[in-house]
C-alpha positions as protocol buffer text, in pm:
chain_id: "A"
residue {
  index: 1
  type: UNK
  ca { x: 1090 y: -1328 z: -1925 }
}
residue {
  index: 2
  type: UNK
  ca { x: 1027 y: -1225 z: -2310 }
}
residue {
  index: 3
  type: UNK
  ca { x: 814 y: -945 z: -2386 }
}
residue {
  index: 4
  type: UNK
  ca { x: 463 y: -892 z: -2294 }
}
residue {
  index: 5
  type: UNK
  ca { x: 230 y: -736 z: -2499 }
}
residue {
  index: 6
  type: UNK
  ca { x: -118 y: -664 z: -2386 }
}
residue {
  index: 7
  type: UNK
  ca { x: -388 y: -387 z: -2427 }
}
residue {
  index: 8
  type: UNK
  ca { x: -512 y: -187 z: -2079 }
}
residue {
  index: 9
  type: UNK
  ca { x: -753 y: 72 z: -1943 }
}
residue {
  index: 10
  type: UNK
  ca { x: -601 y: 413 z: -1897 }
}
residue {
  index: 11
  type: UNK
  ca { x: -753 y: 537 z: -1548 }
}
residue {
  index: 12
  type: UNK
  ca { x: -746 y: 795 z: -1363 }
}
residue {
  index: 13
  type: UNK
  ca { x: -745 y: 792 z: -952 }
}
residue {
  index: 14
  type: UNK
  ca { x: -696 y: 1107 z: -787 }
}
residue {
  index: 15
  type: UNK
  ca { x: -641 y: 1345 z: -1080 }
}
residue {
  index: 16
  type: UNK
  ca { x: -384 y: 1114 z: -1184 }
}
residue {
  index: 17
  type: UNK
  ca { x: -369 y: 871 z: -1512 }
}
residue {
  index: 18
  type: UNK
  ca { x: -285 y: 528 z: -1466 }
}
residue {
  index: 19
  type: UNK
  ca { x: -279 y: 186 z: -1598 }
}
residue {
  index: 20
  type: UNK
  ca { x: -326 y: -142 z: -1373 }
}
residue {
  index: 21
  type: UNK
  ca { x: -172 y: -423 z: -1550 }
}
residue {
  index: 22
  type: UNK
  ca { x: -364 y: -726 z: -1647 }
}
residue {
  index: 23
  type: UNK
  ca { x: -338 y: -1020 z: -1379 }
}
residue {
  index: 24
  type: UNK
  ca { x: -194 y: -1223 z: -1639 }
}
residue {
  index: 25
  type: UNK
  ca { x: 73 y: -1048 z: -1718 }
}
residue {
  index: 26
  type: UNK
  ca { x: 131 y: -892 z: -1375 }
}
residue {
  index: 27
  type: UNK
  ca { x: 170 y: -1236 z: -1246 }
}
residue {
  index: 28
  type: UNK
  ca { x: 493 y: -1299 z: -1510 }
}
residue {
  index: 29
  type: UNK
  ca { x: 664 y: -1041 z: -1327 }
}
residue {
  index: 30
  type: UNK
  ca { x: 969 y: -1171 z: -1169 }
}
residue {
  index: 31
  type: UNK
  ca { x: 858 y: -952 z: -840 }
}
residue {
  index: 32
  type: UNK
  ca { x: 548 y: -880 z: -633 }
}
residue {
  index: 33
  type: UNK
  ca { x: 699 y: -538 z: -588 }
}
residue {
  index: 34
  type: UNK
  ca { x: 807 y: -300 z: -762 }
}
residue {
  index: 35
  type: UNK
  ca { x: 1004 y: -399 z: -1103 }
}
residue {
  index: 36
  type: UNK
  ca { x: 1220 y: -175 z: -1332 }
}
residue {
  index: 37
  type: UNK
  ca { x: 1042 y: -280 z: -1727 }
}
residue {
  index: 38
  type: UNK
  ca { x: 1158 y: -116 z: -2091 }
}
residue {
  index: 39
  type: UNK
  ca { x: 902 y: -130 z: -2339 }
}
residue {
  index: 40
  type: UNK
  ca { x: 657 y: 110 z: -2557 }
}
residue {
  index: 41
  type: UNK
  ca { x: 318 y: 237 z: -2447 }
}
residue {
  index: 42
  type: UNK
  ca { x: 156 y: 295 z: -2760 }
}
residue {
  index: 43
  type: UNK
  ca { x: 449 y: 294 z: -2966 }
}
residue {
  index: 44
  type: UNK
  ca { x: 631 y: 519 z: -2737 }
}
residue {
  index: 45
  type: UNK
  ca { x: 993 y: 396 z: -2576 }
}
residue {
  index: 46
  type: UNK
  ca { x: 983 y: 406 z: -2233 }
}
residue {
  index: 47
  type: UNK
  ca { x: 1194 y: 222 z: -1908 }
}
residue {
  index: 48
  type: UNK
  ca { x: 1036 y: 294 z: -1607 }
}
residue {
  index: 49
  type: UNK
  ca { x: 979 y: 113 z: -1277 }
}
residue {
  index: 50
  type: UNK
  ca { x: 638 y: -44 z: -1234 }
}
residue {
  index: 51
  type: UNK
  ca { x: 460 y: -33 z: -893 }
}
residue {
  index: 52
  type: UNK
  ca { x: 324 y: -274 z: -654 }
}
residue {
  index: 53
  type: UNK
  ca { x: -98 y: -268 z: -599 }
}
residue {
  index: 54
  type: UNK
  ca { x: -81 y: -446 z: -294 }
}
residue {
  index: 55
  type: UNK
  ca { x: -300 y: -710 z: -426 }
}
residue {
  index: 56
  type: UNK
  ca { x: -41 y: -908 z: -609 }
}
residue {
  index: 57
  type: UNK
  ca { x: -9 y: -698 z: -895 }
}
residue {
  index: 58
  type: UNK
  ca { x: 108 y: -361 z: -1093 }
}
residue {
  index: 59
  type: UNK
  ca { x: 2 y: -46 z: -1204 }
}
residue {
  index: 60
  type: UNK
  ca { x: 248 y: 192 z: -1408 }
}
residue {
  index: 61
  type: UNK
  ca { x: 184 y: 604 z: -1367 }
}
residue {
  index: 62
  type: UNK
  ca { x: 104 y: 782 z: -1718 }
}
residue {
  index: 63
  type: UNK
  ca { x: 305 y: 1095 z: -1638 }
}
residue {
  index: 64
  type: UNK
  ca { x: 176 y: 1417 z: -1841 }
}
residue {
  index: 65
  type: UNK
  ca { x: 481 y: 1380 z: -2126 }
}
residue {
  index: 66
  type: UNK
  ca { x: 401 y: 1028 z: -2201 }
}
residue {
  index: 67
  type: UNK
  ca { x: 0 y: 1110 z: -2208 }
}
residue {
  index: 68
  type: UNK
  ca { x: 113 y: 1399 z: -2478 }
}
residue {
  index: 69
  type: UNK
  ca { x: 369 y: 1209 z: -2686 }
}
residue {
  index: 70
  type: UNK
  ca { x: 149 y: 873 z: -2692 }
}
residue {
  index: 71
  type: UNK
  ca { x: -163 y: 997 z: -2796 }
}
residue {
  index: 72
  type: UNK
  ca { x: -341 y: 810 z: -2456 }
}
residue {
  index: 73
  type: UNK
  ca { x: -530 y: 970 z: -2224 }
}
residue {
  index: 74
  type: UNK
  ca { x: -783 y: 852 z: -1935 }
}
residue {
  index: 75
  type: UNK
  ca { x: -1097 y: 616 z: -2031 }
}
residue {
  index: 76
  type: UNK
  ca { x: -870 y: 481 z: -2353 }
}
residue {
  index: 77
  type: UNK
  ca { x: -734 y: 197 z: -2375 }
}
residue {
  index: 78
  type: UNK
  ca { x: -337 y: 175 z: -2416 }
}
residue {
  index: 79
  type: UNK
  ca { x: -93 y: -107 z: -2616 }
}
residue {
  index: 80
  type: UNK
  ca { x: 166 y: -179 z: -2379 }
}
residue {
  index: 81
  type: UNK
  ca { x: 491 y: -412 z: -2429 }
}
residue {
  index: 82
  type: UNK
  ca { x: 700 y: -419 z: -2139 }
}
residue {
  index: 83
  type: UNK
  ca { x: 997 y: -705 z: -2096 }
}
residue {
  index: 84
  type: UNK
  ca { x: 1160 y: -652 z: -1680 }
}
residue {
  index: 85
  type: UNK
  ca { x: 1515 y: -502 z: -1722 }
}
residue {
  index: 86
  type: UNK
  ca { x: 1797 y: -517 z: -1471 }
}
residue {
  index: 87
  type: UNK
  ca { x: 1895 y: -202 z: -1528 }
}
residue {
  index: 88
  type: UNK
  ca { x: 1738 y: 51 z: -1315 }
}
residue {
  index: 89
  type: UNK
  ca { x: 1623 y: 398 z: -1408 }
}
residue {
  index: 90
  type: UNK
  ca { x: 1697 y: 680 z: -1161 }
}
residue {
  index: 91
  type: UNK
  ca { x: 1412 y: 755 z: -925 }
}
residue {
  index: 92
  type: UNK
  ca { x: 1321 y: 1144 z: -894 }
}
residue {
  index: 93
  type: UNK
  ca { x: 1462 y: 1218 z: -603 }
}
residue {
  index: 94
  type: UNK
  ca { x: 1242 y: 1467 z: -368 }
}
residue {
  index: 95
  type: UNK
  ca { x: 1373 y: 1803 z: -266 }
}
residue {
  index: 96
  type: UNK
  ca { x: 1346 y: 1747 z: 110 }
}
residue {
  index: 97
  type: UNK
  ca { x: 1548 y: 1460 z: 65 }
}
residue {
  index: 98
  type: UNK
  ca { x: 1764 y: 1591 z: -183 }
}
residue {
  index: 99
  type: UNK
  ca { x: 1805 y: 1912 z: 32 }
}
residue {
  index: 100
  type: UNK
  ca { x: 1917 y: 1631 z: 316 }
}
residue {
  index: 101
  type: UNK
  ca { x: 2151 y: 1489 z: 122 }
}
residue {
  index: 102
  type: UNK
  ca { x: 2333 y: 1790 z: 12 }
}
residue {
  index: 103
  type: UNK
  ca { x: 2390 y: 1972 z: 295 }
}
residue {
  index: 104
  type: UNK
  ca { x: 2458 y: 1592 z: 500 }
}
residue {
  index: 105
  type: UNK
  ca { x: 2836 y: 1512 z: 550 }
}
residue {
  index: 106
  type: UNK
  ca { x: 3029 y: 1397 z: 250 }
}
residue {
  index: 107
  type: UNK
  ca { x: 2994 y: 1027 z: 342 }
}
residue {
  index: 108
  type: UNK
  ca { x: 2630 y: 1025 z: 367 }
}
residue {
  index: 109
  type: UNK
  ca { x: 2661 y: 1114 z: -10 }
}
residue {
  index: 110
  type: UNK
  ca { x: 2920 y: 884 z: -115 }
}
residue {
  index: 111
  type: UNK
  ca { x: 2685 y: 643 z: 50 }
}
residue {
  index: 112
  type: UNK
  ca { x: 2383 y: 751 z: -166 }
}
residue {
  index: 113
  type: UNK
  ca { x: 2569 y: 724 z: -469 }
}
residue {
  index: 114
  type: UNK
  ca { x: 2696 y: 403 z: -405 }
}
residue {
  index: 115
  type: UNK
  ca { x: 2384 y: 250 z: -381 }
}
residue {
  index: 116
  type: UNK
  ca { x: 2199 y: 74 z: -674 }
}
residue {
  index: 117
  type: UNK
  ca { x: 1944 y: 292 z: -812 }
}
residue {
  index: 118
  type: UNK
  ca { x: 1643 y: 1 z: -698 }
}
residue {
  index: 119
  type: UNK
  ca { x: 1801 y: 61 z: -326 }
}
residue {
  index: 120
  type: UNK
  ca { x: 1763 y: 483 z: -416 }
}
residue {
  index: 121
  type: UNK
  ca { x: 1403 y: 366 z: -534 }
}
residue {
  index: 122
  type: UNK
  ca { x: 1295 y: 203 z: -200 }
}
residue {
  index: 123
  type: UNK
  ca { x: 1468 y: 466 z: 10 }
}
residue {
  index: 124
  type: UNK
  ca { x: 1257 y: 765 z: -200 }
}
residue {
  index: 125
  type: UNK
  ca { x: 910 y: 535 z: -182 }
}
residue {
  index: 126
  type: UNK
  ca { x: 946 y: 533 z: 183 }
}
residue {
  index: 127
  type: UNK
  ca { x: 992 y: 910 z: 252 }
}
residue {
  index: 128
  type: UNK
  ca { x: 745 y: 925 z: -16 }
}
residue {
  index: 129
  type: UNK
  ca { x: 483 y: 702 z: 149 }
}
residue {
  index: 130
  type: UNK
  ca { x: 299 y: 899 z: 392 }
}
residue {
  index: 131
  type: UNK
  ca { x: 80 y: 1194 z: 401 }
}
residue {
  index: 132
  type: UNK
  ca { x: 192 y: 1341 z: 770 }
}
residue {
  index: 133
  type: UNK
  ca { x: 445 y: 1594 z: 734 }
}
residue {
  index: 134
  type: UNK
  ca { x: 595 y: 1513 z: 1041 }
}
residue {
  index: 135
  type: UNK
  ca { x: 639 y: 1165 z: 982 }
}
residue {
  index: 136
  type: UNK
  ca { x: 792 y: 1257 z: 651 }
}
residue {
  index: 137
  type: UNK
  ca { x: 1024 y: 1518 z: 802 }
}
residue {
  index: 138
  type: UNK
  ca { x: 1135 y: 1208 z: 1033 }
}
residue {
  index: 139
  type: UNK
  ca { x: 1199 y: 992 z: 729 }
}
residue {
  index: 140
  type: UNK
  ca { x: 1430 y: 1204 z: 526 }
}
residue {
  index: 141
  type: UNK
  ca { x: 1588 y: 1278 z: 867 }
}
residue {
  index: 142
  type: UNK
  ca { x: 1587 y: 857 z: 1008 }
}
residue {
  index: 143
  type: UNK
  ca { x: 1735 y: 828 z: 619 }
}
residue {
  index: 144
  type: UNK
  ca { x: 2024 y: 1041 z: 684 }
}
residue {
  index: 145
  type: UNK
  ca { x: 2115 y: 903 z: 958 }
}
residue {
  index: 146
  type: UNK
  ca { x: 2091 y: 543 z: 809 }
}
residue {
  index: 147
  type: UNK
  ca { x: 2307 y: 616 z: 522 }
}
residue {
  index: 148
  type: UNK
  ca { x: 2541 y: 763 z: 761 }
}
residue {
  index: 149
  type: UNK
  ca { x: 2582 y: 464 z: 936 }
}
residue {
  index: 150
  type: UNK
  ca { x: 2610 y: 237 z: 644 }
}
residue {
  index: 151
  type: UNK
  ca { x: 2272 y: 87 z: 569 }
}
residue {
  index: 152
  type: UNK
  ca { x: 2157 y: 68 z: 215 }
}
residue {
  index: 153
  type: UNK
  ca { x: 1818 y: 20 z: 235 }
}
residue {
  index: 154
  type: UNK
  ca { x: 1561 y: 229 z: 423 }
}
residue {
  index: 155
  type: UNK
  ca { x: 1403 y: -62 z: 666 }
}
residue {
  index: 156
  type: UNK
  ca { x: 1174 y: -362 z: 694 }
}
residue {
  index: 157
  type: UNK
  ca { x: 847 y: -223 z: 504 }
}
residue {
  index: 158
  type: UNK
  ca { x: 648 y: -432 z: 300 }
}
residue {
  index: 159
  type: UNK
  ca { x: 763 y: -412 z: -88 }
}
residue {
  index: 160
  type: UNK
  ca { x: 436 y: -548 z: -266 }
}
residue {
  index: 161
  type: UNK
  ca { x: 216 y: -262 z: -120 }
}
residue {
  index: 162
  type: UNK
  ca { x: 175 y: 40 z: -247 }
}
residue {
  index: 163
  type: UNK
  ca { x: 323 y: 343 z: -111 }
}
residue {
  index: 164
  type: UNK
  ca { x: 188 y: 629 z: -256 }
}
residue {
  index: 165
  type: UNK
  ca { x: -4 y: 783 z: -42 }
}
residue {
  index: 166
  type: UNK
  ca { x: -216 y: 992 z: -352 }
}
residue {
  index: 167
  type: UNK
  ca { x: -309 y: 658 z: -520 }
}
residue {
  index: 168
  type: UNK
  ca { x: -341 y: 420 z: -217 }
}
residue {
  index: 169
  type: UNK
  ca { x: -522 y: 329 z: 158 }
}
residue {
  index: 170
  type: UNK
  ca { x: -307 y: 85 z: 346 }
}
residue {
  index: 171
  type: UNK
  ca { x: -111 y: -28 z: 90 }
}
residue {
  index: 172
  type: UNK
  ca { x: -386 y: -103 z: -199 }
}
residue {
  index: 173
  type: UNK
  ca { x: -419 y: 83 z: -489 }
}
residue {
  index: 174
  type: UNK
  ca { x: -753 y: 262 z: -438 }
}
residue {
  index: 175
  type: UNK
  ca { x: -1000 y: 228 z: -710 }
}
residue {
  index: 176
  type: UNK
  ca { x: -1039 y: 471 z: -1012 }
}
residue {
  index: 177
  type: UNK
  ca { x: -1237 y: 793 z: -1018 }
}
């Protein structure tokens, strides 16, 4: 895919600022979930990892830096040109599970780091994706013992939803404030 270049509504949901991409360009995407893009947002490098809506489409998060150094902020609309990348950025990795990890046994980490980063992005979206802290304490726990034994991705969950429990209600991105 070439590079797409298209204006969008900054929104916010939750306190947050976001932008849902348009459905025609969502629908270039080579993925229904989540897809690592490099690009500018109002001039502005960035490479980050678009997310799923769970309607078929994406939404990117306008973290507080890129707000600041791009001059956008909620209720404006943004320039965007984003072209899918293969290369992956890092995910920011939780404490809890990054807690997990470190004090796990050596393999568990050799395991984690010899992952791809889009595997380390699926395994932190599904600790991320609930609001229970039990079920979250489980997670990080179930995701030990997963990489312990081997497996490289965290299970069977469905990868065009969207997980984050701040921005979403089973699996849709909710609407904005």
């Amino acid at each position: 895919m070439a590079s797409s270049r298209f204006r969008a509504k900054v929104e916010t949901i939750n306190g947050f600022a976001v932008i849902r991409l348009p459905t025609s360009e969502s629908t270039k995407l080579p993925s229904r979930g989540q897809v690592s893009v490099r690009g500018t947002l109002n001039g502005l490098p960035l490479q980050t990892v678009l997310e799923p809506d769970g309607r078929s489409g994406h939404w990117l998060r306008v973290d507080t830096r890129w707000e600041a150094a791009s001059r956008v902020k909620a209720g404006q609309t943004a320039a965007l040109e984003i072209e899918p990348t293969k290369t992956w950025p890092e995910p920011t990795v939780p404490a809890d599970l990054e807690l997990a990890l470190a004090s796990a046994p050596e393999g568990v980490r050799r395991s984690w780091d010899d992952i791809t980063p889009m595997a380390r992005w699926e395994w932190v979206r599904w600790v991320n994706a609930t609001r229970n802290p039990e079920t979250r304490r489980r997670r990080v726990g179930v995701s030990i013992a997963k990489l312990s034994s081997g497996k490289r991705r965290p299970c069977c969950f469905d990868l065009s939803t969207c997980t984050d429990p701040q921005l979403s209600r089973n699996g849709v991105l909710v609407a904005p404030d």
